[in-house]
C-alpha positions as CSV (number, residue, x, y, z in Angstrom):
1,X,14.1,7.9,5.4
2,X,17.2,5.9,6.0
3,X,16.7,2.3,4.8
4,X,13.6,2.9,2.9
5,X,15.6,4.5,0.2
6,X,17.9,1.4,-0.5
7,X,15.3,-1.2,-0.1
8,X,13.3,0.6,-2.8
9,X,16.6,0.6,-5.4
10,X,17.5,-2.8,-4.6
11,X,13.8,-3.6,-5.1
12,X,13.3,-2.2,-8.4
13,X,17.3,-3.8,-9.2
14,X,15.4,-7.2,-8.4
15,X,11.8,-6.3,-10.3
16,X,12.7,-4.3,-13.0
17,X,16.4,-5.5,-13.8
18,X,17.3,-1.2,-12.9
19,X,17.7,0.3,-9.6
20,X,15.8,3.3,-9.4
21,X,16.6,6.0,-7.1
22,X,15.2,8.6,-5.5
23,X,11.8,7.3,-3.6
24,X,9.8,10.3,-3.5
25,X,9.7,11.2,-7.2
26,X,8.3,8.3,-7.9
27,X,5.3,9.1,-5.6
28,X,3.0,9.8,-7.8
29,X,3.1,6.8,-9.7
30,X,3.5,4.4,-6.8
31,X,0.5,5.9,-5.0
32,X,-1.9,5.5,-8.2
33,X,-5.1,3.6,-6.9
34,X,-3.7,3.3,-3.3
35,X,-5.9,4.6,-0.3
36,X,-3.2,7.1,1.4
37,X,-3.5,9.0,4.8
38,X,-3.3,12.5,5.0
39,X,-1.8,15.0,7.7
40,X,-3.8,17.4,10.1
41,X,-2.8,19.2,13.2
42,X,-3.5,17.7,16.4
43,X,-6.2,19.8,18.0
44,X,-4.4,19.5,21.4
45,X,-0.9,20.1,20.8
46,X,0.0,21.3,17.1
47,X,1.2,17.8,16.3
48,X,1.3,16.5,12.8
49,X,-1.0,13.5,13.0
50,X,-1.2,11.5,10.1
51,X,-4.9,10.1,9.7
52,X,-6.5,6.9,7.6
53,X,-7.2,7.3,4.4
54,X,-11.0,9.1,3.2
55,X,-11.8,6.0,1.3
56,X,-11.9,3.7,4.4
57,X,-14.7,6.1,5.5
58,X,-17.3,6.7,2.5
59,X,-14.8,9.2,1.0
60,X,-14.8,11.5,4.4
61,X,-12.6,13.2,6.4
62,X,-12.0,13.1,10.0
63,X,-13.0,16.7,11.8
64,X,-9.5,18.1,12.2
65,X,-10.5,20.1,15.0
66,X,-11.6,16.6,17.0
67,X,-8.1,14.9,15.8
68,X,-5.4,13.8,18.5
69,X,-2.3,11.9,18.5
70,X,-2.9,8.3,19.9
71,X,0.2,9.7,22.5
72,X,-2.1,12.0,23.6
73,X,-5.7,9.7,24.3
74,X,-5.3,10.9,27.7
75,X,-6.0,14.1,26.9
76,X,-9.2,13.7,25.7
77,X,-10.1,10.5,28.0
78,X,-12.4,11.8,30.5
79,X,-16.1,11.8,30.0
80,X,-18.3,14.7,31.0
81,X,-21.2,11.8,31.3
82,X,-22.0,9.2,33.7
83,X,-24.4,6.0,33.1
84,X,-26.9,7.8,34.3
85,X,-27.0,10.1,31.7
86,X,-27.0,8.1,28.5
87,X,-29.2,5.7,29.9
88,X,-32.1,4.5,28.3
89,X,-31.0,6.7,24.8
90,X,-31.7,5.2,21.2
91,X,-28.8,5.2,18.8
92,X,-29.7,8.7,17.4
93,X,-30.2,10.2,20.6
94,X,-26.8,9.1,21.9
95,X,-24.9,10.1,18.9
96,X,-26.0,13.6,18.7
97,X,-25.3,13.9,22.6
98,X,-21.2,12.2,21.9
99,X,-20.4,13.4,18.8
100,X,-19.5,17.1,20.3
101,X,-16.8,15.6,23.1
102,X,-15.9,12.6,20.9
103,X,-11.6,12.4,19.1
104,X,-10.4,10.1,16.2
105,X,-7.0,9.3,16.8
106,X,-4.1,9.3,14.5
107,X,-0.7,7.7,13.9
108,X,-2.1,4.8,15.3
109,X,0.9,2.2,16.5
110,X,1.1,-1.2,17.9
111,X,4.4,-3.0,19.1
112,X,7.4,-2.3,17.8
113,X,7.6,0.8,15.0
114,X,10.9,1.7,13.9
115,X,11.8,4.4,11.0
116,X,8.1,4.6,10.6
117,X,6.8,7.8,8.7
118,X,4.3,10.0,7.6
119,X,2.1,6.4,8.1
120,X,-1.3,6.6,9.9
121,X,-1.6,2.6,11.2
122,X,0.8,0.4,11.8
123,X,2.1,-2.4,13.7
124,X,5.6,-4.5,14.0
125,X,7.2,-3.0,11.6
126,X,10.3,-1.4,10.5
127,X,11.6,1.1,7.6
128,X,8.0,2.0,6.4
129,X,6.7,5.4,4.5
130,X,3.7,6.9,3.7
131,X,1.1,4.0,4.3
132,X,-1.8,2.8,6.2
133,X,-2.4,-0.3,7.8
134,X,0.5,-1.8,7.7
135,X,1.6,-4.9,10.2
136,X,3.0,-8.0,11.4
137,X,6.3,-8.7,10.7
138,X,6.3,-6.0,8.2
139,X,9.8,-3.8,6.8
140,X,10.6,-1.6,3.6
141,X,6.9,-0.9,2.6
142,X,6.3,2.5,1.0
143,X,2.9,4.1,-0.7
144,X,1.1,0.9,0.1
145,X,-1.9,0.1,2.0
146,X,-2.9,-3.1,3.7
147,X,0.1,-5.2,3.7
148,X,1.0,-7.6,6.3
149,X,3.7,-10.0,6.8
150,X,6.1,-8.6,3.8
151,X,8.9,-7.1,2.8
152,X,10.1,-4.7,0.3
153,X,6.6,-3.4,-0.9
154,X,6.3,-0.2,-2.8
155,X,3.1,0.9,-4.1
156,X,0.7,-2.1,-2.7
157,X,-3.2,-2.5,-1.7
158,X,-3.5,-5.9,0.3
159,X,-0.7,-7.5,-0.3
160,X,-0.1,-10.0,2.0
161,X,2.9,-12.9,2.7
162,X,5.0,-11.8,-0.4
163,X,8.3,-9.9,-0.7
164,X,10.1,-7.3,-3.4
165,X,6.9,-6.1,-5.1
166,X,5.9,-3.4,-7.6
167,X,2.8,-2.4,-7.5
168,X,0.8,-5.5,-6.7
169,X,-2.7,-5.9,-5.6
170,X,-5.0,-8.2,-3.9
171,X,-2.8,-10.8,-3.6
172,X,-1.0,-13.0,-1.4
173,X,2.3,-15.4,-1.7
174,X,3.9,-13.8,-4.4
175,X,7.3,-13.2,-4.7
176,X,9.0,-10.7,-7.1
177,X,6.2,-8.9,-8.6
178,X,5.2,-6.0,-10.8
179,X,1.5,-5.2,-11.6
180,X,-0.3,-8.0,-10.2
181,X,-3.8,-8.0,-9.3
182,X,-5.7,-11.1,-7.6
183,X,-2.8,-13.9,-7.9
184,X,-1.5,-16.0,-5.3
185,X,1.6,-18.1,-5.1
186,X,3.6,-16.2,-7.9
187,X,7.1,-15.8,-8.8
188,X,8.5,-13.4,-11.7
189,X,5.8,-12.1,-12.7
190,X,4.5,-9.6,-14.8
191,X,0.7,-8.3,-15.1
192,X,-0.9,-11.1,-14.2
193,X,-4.4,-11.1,-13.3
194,X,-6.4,-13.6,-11.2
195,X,-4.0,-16.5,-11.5
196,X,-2.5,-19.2,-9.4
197,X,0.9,-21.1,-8.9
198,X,2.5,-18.8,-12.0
199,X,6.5,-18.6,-12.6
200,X,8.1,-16.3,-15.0
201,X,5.1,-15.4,-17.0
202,X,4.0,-12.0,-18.6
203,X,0.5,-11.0,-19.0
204,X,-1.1,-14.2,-18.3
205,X,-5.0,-13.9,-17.1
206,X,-7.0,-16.2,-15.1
207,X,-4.7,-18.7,-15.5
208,X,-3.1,-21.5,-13.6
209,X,0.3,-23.4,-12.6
210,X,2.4,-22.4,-15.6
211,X,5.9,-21.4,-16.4
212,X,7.7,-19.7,-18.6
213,X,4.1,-18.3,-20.1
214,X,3.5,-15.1,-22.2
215,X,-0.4,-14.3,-23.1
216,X,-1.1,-17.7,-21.4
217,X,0.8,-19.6,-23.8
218,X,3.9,-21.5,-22.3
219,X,7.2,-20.0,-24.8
220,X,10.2,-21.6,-23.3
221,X,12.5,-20.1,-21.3
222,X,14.6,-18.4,-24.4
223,X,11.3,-16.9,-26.2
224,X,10.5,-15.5,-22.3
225,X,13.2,-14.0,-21.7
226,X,13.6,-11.6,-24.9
227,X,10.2,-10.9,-24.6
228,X,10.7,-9.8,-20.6
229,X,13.9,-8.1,-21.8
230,X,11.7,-6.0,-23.7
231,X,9.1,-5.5,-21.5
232,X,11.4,-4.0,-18.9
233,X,13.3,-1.9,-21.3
234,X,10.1,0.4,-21.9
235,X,9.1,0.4,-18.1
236,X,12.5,1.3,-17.2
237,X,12.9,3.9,-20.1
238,X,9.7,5.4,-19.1
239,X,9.9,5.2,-15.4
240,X,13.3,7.0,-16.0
241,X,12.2,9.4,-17.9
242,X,8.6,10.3,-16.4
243,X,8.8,9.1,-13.0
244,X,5.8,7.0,-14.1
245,X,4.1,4.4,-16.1
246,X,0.7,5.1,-18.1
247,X,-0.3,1.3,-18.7
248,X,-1.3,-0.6,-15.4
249,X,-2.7,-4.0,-14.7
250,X,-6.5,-2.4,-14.5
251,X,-5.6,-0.8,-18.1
252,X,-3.4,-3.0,-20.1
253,X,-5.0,-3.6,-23.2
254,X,-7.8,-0.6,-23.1
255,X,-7.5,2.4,-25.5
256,X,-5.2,4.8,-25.0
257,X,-6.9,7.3,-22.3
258,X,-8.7,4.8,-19.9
């Protein structure tokens, strides 16, 4: 996982004020409320094939004895059917006559992939880990899903045009990030839900163009900063400590136990 590694300290250096280290402990935590792939054999060659994630398909998985490499397509290319016999079938019909020769393919890639792993789509992209759908112009992404045109992502769900995030979801143009749901053209920020134009504010909710904000309420840069010195002393602590965080952006606030 060379490069993956040091993007995600020098991420979390950036986000959290500490570098974290070691990727894969923390996968557990980063993967919370992420759509993952998961690995079957090829049923041509024994390959590991790394396939989309059960949620993208009403919570199923693919028949791993009908699951190829996209390498090997050509393997399962030809058609035992000509025009002739499919001809004049309804949808049902048709189905139940494919659906015994048909293959999904896995580890799906487009353009240029380099350092790509364990990752079941992907496109243009370089250093990524364990995630699906992943393109454009895309490096350092790890546990994420649907994130195009970024950098440095770890543990993101469509996340797009933003760089050196922390769990972040549904978003798009934010930059230096950590539990962000719904926001767009952020910087520093710090669970933030459903908010707009946002610099250096903490837990600030439906909210728009404001700066140096705690609970929606502009502090100053002095009051904001103790406050986000303390904030990131318990996620570091803890993160250090258990390899995760309890409290989220979809449970900040909630009793303990949701």
């Amino acid at each position: 996982m060379g490069g993956i590694e040091e993007a995600f300290t020098d991420t979390a250096k950036i986000v959290l004020g500490t570098g974290l280290k070691g990727l894969e402990s923390y996968g557990d935590w980063l993967s919370r409320r992420i759509p993952l792939p998961y690995m079957v054999r090829s049923a041509k060659t024994g390959k590991d094939v790394w396939m989309q994630p059960p949620e993208s398909f009403l919570n199923k998985r693919f028949d791993p004895e009908r699951v190829v490499d996209m390498s090997e397509a050509d393997l399962v290319n030809k058609s035992p059917f000509s025009a002739g016999d499919l001809e004049g079938l309804d949808l049902r019909k048709a189905l139940s006559i494919v659906k015994p020769v048909a293959y999904y393919c896995g580890n799906l890639r487009y353009g240029n992939c380099l350092n790509a792993a364990k990752s079941s789509s992907l496109g243009d992209c370089r250093n990524v880990y364990f995630s699906e759908d992943t393109c454009f112009e895309v490096q350092n992404v790890a546990y994420s899903n649907a994130v195009l045109f970024s950098q440095n992502m770890f543990g993101c769900r469509s996340a797009n045009y933003s760089g050196f995030c922390l769990k972040t979801f549904n978003s798009v143009w934010i930059n230096r990030g950590f539990e962000i749901d719904g926001c767009s053209k952020c910087s520093d920020v710090y669970f933030c839900h459903n908010s707009e134009n946002l610099r250096n504010c903490i837990l600030c909710f439906n909210a728009k163009s404001l700066d140096y904000a705690v609970g929606n309420t502009v502090v100053g840069e002095e009051k904001f900063l103790e406050v986000k010195d303390l904030l990131l002393g318990y996620v570091a602590g803890e993160l250090k400590k258990k390899k995760k965080l309890d409290v989220d952006i979809f449970n900040v606030g909630c009793r303990k136990g949701r």
